[in-house]
N, CA, C and O atoms as a Tripos MOL2 file, in Angstrom:
@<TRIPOS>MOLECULE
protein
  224   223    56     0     0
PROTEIN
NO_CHARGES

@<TRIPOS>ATOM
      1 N          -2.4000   -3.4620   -8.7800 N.3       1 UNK1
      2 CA         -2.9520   -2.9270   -7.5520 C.3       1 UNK1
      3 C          -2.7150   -3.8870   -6.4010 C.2       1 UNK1
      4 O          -3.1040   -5.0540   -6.3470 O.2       1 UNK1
      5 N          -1.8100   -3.0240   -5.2190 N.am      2 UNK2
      6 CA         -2.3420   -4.1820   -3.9850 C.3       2 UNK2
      7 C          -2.6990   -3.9740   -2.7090 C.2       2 UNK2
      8 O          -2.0230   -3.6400   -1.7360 O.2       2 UNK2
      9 N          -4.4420   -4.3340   -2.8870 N.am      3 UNK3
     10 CA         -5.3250   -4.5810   -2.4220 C.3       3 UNK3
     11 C          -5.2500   -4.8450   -1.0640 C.2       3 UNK3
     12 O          -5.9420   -4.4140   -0.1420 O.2       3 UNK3
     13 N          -4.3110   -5.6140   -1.0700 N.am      4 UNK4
     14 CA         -4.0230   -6.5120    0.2060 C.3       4 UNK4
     15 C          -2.7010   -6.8780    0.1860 C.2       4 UNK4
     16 O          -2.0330   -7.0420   -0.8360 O.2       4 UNK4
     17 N          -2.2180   -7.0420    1.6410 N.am      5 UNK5
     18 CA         -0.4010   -7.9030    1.7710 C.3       5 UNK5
     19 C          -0.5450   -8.0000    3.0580 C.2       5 UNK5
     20 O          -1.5290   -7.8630    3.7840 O.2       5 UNK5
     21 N           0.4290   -8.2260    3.2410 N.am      6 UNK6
     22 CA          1.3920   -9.3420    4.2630 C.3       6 UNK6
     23 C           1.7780   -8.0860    5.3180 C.2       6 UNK6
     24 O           1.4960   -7.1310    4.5940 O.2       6 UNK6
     25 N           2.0870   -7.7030    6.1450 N.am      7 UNK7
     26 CA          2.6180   -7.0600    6.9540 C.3       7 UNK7
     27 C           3.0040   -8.0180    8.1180 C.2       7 UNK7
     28 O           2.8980   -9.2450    8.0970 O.2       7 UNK7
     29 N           3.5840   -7.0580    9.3880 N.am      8 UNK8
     30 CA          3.8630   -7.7190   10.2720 C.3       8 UNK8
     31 C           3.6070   -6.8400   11.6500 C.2       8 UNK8
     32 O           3.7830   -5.6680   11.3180 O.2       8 UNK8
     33 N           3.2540   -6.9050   13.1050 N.am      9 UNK9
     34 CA          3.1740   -6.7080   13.8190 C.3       9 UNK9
     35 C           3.9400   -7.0010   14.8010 C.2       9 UNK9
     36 O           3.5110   -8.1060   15.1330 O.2       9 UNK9
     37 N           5.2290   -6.6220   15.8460 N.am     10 UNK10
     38 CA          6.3050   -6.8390   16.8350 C.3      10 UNK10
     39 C           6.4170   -5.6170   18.1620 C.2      10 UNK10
     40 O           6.3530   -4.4300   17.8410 O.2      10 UNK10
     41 N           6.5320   -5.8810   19.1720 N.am     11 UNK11
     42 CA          6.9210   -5.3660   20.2380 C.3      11 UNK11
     43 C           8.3480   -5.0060   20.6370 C.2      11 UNK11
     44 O           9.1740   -5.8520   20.2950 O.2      11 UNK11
     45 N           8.6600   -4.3100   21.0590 N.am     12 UNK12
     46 CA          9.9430   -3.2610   21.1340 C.3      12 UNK12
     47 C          10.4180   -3.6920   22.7950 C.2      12 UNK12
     48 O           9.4910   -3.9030   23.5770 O.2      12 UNK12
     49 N          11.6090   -3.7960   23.2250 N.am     13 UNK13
     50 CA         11.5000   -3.5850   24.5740 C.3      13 UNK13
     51 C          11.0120   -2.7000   25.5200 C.2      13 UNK13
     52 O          10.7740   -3.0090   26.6880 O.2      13 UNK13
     53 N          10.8080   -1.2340   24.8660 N.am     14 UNK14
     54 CA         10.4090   -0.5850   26.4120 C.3      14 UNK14
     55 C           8.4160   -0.8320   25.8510 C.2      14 UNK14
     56 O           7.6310    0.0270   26.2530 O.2      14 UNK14
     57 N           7.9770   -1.7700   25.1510 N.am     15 UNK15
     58 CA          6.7420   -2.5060   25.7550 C.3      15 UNK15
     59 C           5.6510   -1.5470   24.7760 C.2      15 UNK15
     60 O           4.4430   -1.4510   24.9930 O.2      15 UNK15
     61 N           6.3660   -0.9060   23.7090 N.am     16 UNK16
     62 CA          5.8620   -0.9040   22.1070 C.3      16 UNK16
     63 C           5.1220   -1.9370   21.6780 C.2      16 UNK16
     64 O           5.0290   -3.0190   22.2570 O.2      16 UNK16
     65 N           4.4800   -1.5650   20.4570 N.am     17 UNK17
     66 CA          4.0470   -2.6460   19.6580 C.3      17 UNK17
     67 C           3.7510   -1.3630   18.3430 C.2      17 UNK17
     68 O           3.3490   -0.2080   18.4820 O.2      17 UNK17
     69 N           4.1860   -2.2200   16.9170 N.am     18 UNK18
     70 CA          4.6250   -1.6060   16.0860 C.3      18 UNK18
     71 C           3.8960   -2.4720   14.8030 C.2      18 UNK18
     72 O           4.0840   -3.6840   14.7010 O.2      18 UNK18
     73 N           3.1930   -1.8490   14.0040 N.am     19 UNK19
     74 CA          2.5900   -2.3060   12.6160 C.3      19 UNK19
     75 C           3.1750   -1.9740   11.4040 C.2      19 UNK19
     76 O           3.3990   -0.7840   11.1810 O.2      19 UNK19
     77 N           3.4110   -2.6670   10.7270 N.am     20 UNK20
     78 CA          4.5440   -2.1350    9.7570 C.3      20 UNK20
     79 C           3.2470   -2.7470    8.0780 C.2      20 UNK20
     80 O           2.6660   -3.7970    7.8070 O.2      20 UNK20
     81 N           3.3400   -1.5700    7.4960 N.am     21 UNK21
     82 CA          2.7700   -1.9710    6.2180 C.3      21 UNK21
     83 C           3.5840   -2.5840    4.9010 C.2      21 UNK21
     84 O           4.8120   -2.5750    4.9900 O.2      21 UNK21
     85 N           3.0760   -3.0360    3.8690 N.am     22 UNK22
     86 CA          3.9740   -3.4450    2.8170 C.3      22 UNK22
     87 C           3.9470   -2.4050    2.1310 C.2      22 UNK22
     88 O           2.9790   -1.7700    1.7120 O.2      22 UNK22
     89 N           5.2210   -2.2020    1.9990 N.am     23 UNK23
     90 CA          5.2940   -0.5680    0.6870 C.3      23 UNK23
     91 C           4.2330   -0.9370   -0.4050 C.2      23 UNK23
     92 O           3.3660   -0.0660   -0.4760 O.2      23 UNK23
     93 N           4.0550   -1.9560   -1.2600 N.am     24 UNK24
     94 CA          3.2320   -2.0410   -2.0740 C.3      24 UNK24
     95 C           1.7000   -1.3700   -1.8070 C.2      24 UNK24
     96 O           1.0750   -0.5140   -2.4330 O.2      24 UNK24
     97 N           1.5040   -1.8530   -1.0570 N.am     25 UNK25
     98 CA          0.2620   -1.5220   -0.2470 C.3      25 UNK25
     99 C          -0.0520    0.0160   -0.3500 C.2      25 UNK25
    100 O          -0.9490    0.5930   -0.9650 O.2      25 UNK25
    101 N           1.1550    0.5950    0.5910 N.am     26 UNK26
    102 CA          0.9080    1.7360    0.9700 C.3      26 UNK26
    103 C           0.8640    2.7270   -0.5090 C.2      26 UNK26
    104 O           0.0650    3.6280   -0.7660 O.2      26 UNK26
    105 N           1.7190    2.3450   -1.1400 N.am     27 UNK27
    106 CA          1.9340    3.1860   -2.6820 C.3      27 UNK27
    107 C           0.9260    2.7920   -3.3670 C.2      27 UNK27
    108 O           1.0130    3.1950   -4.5270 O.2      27 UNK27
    109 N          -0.2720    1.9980   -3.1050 N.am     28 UNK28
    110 CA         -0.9900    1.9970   -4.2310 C.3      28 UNK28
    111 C          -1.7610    3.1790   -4.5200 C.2      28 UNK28
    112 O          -1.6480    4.0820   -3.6910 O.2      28 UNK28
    113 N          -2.4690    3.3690   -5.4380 N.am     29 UNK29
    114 CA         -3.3680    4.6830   -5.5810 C.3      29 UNK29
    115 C          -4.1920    4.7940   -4.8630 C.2      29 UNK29
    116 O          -4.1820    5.8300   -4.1980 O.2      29 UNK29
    117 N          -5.1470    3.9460   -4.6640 N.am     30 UNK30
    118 CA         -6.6160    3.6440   -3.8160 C.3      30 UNK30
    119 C          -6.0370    3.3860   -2.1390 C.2      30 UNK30
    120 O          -6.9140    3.2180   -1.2920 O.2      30 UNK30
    121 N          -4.8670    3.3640   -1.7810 N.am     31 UNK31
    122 CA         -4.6200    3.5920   -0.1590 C.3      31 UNK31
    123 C          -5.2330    5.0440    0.3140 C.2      31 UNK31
    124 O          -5.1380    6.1410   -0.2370 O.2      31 UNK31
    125 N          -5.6490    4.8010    1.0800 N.am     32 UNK32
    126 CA         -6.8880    5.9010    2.0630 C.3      32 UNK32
    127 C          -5.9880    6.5050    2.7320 C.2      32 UNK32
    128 O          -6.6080    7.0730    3.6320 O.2      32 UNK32
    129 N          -4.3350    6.8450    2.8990 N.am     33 UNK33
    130 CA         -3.8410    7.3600    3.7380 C.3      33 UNK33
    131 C          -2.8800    7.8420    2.6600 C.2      33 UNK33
    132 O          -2.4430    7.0060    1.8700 O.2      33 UNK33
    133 N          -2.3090    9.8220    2.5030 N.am     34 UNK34
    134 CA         -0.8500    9.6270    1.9330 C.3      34 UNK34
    135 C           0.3900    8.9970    2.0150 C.2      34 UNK34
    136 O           0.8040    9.7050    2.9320 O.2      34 UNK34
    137 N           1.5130    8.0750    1.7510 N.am     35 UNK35
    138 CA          2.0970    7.2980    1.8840 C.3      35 UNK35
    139 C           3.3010    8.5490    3.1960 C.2      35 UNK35
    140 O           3.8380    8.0380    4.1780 O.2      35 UNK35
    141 N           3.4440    9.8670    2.9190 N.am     36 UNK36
    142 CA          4.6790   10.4370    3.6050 C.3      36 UNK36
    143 C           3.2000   10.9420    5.0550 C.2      36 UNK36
    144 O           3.0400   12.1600    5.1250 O.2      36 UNK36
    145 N           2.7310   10.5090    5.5580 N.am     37 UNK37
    146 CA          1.9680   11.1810    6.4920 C.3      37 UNK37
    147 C           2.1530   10.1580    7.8990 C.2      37 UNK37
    148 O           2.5370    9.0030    8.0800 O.2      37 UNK37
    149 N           1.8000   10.9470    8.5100 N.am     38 UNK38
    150 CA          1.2350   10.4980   10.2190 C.3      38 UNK38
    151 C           0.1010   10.7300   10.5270 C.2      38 UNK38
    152 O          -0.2370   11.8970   10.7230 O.2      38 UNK38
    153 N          -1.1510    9.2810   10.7050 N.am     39 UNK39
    154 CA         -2.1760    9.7210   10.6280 C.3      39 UNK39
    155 C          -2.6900    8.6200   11.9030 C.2      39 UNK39
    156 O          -2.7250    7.3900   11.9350 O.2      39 UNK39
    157 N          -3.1270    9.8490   13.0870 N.am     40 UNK40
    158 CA         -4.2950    9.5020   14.1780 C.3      40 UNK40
    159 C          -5.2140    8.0220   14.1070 C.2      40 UNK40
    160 O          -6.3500    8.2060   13.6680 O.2      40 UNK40
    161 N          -4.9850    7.0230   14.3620 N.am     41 UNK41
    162 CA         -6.2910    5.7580   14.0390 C.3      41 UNK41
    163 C          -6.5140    5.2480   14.6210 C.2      41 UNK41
    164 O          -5.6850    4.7930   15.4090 O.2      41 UNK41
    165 N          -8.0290    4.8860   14.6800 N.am     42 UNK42
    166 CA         -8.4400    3.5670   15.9470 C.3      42 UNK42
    167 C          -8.4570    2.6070   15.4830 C.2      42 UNK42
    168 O          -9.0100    2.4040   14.4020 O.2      42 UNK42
    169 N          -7.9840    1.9150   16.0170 N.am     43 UNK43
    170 CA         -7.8870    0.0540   16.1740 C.3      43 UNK43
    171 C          -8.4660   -0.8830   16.8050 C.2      43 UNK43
    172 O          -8.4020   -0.8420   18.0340 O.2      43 UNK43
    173 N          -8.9530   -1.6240   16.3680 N.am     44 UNK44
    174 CA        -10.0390   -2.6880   17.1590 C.3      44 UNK44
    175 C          -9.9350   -4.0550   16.6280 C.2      44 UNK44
    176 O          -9.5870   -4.1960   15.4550 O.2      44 UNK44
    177 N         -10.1500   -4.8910   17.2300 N.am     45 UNK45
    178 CA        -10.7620   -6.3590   16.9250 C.3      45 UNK45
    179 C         -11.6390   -6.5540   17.7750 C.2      45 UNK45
    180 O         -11.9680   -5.8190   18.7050 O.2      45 UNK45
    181 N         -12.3610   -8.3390   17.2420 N.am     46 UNK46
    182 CA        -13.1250   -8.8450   17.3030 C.3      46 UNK46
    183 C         -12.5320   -9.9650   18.2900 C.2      46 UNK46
    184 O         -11.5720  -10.5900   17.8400 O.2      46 UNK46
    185 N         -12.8580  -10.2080   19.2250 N.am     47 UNK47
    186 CA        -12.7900  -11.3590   20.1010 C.3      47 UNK47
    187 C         -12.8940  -12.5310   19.3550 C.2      47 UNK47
    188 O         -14.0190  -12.6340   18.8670 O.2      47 UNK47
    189 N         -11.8580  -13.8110   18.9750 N.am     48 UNK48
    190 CA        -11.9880  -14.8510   19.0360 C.3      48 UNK48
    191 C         -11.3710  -14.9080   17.1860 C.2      48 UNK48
    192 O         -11.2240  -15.8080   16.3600 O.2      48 UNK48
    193 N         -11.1960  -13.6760   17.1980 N.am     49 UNK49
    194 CA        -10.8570  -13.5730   15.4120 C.3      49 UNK49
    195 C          -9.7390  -12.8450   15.2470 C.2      49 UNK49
    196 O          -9.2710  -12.0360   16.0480 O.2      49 UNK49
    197 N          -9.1850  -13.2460   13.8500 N.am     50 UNK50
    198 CA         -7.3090  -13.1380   13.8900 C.3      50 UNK50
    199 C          -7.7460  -12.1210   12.5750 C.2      50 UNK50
    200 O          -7.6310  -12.3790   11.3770 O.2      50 UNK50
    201 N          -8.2920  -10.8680   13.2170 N.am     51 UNK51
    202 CA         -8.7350   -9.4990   12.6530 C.3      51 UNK51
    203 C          -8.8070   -8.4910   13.2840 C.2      51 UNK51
    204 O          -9.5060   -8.2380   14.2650 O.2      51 UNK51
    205 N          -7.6060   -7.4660   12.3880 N.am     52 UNK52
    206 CA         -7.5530   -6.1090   12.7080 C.3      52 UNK52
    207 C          -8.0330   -5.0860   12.2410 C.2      52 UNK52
    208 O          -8.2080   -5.1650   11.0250 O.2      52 UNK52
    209 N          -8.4130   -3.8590   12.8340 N.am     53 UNK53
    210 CA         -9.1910   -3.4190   12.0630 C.3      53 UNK53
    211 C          -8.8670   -1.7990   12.4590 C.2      53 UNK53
    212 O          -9.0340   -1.2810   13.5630 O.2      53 UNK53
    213 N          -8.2770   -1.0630   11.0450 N.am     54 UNK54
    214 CA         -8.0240    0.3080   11.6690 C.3      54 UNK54
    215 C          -8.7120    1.3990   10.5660 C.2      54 UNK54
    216 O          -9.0920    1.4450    9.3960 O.2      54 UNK54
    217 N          -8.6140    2.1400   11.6310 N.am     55 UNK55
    218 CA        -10.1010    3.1770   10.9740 C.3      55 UNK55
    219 C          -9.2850    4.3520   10.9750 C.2      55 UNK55
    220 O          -8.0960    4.1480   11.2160 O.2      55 UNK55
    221 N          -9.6300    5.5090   10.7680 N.am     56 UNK56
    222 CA         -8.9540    6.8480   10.2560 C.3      56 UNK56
    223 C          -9.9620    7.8920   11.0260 C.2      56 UNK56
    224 O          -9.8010    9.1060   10.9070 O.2      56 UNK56
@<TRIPOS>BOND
     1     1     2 1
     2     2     3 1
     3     3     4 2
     4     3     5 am
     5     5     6 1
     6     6     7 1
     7     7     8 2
     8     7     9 am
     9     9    10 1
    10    10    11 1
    11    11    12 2
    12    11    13 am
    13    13    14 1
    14    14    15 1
    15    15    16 2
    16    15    17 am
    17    17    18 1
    18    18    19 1
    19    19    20 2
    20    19    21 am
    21    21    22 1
    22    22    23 1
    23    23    24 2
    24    23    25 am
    25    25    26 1
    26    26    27 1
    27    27    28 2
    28    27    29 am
    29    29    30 1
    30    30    31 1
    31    31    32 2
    32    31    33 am
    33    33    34 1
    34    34    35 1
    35    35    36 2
    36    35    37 am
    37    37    38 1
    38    38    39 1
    39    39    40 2
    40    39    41 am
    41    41    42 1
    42    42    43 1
    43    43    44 2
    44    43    45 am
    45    45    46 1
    46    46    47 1
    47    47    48 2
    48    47    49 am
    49    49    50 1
    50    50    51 1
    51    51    52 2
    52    51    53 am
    53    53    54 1
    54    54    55 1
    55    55    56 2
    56    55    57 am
    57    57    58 1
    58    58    59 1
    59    59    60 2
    60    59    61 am
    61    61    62 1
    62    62    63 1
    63    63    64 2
    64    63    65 am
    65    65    66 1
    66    66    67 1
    67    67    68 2
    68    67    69 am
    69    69    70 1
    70    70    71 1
    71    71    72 2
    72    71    73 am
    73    73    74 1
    74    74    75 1
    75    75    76 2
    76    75    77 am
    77    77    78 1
    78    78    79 1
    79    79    80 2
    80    79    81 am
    81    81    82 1
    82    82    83 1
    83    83    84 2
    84    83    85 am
    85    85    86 1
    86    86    87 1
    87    87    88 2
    88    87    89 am
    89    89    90 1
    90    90    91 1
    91    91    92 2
    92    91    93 am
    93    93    94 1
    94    94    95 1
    95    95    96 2
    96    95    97 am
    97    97    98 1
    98    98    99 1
    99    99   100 2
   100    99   101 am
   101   101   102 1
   102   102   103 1
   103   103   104 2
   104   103   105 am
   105   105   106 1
   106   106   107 1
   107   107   108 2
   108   107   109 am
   109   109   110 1
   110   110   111 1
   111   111   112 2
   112   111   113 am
   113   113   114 1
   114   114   115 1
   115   115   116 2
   116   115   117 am
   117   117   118 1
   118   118   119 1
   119   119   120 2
   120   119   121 am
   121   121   122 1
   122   122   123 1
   123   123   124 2
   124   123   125 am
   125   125   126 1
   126   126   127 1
   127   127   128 2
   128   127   129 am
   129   129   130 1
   130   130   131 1
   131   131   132 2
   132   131   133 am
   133   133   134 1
   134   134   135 1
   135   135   136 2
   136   135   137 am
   137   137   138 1
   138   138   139 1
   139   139   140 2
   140   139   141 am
   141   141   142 1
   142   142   143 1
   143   143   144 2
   144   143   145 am
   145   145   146 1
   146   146   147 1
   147   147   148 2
   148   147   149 am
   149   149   150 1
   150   150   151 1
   151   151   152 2
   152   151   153 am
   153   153   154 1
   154   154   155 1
   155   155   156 2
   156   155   157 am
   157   157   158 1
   158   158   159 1
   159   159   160 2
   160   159   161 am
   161   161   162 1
   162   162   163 1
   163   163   164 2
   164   163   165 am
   165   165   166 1
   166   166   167 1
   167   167   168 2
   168   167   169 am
   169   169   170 1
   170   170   171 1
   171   171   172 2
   172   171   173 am
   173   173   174 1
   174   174   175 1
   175   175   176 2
   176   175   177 am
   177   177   178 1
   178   178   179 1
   179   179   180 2
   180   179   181 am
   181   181   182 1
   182   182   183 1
   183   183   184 2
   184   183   185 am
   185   185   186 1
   186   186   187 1
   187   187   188 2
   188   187   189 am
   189   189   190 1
   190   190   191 1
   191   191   192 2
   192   191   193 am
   193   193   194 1
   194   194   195 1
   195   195   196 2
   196   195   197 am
   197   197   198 1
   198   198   199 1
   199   199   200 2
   200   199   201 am
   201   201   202 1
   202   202   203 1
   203   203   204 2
   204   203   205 am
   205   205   206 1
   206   206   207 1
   207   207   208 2
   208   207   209 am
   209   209   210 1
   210   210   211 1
   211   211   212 2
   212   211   213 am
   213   213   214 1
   214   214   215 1
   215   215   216 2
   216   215   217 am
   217   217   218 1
   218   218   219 1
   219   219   220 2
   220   219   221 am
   221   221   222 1
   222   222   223 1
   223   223   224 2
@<TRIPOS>SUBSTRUCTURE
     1 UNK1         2 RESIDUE 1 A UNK
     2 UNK2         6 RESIDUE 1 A UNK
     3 UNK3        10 RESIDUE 1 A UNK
     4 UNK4        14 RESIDUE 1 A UNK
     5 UNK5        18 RESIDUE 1 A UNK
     6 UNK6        22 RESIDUE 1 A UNK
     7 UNK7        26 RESIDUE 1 A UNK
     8 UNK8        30 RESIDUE 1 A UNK
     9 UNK9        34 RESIDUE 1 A UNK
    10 UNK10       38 RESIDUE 1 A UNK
    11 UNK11       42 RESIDUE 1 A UNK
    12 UNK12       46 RESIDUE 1 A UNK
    13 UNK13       50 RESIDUE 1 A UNK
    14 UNK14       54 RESIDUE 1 A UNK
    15 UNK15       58 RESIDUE 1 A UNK
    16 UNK16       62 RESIDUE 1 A UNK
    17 UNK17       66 RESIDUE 1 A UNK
    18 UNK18       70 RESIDUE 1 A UNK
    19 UNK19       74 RESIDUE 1 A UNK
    20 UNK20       78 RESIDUE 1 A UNK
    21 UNK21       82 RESIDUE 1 A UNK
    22 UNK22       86 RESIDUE 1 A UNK
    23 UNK23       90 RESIDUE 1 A UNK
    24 UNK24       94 RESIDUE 1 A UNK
    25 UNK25       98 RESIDUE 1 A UNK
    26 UNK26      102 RESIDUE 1 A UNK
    27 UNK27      106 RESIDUE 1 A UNK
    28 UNK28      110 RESIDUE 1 A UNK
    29 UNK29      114 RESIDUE 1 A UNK
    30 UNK30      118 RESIDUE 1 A UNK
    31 UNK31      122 RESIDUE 1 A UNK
    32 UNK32      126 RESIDUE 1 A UNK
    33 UNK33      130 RESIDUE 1 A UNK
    34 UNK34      134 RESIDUE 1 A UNK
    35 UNK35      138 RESIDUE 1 A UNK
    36 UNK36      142 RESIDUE 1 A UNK
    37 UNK37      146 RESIDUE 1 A UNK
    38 UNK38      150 RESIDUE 1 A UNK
    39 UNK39      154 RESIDUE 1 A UNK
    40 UNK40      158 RESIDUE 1 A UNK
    41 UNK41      162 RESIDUE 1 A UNK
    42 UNK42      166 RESIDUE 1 A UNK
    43 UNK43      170 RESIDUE 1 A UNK
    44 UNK44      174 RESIDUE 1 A UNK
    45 UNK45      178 RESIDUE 1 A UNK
    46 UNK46      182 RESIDUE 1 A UNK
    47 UNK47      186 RESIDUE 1 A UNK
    48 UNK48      190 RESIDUE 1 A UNK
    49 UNK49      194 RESIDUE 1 A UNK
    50 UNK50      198 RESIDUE 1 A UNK
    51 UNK51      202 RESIDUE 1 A UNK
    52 UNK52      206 RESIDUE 1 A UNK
    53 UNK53      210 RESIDUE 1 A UNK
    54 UNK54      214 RESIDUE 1 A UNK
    55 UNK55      218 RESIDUE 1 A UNK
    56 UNK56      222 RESIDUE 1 A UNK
């Protein structure tokens, strides 16, 4: 199972920003999202903390 990984976060020139998951991740069973979908989410952090946080 994985629980957790590594991803990465990068900006595009026309001023994107792009989250990319680890396939592992996404294929596990217990991922909260189908792996072939497009799904609506809010995103937030916490001021002063190197935490993201996305909701469904």
């Amino acid at each position: 199972m994985a629980r957790q990984g590594r991803g990465s976060m990068f900006a595009t020139k026309d001023g994107r920003y792009f989250v990319y998951l680890p396939k592992d991740l996404v294929e596990d069973t217990a991922f909260p999202f189908p792996p072939k979908s497009s799904v609506h989410v809010k995103i937030r952090f916490k001021a002063g903390k190197k935490e993201l946080i996305i909701e469904a």
